[in-house]
C-alpha positions in Angstrom: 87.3 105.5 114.8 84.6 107.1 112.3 81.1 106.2 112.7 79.2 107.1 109.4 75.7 108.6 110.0 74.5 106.1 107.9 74.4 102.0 107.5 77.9 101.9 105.9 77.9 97.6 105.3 75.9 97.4 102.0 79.2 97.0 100.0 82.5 95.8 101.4 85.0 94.8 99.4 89.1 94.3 99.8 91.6 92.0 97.9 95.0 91.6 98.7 98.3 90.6 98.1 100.9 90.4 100.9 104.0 91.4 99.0 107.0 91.5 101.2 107.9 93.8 104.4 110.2 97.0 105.4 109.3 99.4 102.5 105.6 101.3 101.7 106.1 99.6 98.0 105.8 95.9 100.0 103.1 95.8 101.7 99.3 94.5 101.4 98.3 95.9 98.0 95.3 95.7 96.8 94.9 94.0 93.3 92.7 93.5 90.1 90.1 91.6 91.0 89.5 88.0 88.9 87.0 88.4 87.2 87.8 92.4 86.2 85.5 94.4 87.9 83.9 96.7 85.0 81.8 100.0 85.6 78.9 100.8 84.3 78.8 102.5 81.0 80.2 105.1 80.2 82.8 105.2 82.4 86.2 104.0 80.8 89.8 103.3 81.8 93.0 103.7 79.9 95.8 102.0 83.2 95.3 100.3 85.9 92.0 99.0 87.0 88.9 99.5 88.4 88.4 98.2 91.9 84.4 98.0 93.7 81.2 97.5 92.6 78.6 99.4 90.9 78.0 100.7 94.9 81.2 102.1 95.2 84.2 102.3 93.0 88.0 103.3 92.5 90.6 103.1 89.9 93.6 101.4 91.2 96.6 101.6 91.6 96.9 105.0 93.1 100.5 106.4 94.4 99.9 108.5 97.3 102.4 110.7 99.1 103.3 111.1 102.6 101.9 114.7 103.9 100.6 115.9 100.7 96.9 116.9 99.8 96.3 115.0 97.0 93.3 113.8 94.6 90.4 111.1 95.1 88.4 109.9 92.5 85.7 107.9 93.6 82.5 106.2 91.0 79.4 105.6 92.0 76.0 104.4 89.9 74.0 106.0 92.6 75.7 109.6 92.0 74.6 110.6 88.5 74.0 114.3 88.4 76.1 116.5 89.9 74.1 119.1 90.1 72.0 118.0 92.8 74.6 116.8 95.3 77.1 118.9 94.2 79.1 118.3 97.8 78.5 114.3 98.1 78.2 112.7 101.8 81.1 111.0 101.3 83.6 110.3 104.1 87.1 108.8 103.7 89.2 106.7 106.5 92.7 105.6 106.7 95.0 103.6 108.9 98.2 102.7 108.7 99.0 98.4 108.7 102.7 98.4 109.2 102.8 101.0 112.0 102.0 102.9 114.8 100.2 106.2 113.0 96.9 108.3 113.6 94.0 107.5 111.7 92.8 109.9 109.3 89.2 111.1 108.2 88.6 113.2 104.8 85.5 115.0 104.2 84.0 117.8 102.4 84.0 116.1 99.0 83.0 117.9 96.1 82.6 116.6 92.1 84.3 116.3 88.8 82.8 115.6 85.4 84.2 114.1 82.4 86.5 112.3 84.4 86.6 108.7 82.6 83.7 109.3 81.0 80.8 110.4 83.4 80.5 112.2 86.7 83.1 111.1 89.8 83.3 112.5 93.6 86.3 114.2 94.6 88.0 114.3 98.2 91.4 115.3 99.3 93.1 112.7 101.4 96.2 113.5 103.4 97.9 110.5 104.5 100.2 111.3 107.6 103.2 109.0 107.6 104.5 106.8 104.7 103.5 102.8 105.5 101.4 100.3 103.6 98.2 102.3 104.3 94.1 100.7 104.1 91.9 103.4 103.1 87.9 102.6 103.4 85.4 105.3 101.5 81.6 105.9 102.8 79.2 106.7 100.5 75.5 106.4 101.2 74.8 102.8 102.0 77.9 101.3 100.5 81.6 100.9 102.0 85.3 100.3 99.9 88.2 99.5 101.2 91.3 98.6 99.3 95.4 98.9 100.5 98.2 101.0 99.0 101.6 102.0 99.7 102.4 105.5 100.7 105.9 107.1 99.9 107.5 109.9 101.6 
């Protein structure tokens, strides 16, 4: 299991839904939140939601792939410029819920800017397997974890 280099239990936050079993599309999925979590400005959304707190956050849903690199946007108000952590500390664990599978850690993030409406980090996840998947992001002194599906 990782072990962040820093005090990772600031900010924890998971909601879910138990949605059937056998497929990747039923599993624990994580859902909008009640009340609606909303950034601070002047980050927007056009689908979906946003997920977190002003620690740490995501825009949900996300549809991942089995064994493909592919893109993770993550907000948060502490990361403002760019410029001067242009490679955030950010760390990224999976583990699979409905199976036997590796864990997974993603590092080496980097930045975006302009993405819904102010600066985000950026990390390439590659999930192994397909399952119902729980994915937890370390950043500084704050922690996220929410569930998704992964297809093949």
């Amino acid at each position: 299991m990782y072990k962040p280099l820093f005090a990772a239990a600031a900010v924890v936050l998971s909601q879910t839904l138990f949605a059937g079993a056998g497929s990747p599309a039923a599993c624990l999925t994580t859902l909008p939140p009640s009340p609606s979590f909303i950034p601070p400005k002047p980050y927007t959304a056009s689908e979906g939601f946003w997920f977190g707190t002003n620690a740490l956050w995501v825009h949900l849903p996300i549809k991942l792939t089995a064994g493909q690199g592919q893109k993770l946007f993550v907000w948060s108000e502490d990361y403002k410029d760019p410029r001067s952590e242009p490679k955030p500390a950010m760390v990224v664990t999976g583990r699979r819920l409905d199976g036997g599978s590796r864990p997974f850690i993603a590092q080496h993030a980097t930045n975006v800017i302009n993405i819904a409406g102010g600066p985000a980090m950026l990390i390439g996840v590659t999930v192994p397997e397909a399952g119902c998947w729980e994915l937890t992001v370390f950043y500084r002194d704050a922690t996220l974890s929410f569930i998704v599906p992964v297809e093949h």
